[in-house]
C-alpha positions, 0 to 999 in steps of 0.5 A, spaced: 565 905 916 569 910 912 574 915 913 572 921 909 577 927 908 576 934 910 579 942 909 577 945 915 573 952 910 575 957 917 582 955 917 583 951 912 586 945 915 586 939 912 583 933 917 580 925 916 575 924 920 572 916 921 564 917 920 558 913 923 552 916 920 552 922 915 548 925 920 554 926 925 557 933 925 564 934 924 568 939 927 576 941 925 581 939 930 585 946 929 579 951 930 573 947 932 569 950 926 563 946 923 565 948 917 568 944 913 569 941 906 569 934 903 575 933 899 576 927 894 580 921 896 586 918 892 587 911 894 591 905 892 588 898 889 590 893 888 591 891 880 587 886 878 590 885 871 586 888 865 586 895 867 589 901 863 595 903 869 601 905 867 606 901 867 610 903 873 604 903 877 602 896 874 608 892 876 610 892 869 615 898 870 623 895 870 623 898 878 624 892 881 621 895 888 616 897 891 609 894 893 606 890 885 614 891 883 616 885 884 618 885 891 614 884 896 611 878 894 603 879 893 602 876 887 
């Protein structure tokens, strides 16, 4: 079941909403409007290798830290 992200289009509110079915009505927390749109989601992967990430999302940056930068051990 994704989590879908919306901007509430009365209030402009932005809000995620957990969706069962695409015919579930939505509604924003804020104002309770029905009217809301779609935004695009960004999330993180993890790299698998071989893509074209820049290197300081790959692990490959000089960082040290950080999920993929060579503490956290993942890999």
């Amino acid at each position: 079941m994704p989590i879908y992200e919306y901007i509430c289009d009365e209030c402009k509110t932005p809000f995620e909403k957990l969706v069962f079915n695409k015919q579930q009505e939505i509604a924003c927390p804020k104002c309770s409007s029905k009217k809301a749109t779609i935004q695009l989601s960004v999330f993180a992967r993890p790299n698998g290798g071989g893509s074209s990430t820049p290197s300081s999302f790959s692990g490959g940056g000089t960082s040290g830290g950080g999920c993929c930068g060579g503490g956290c051990a993942c890999h």
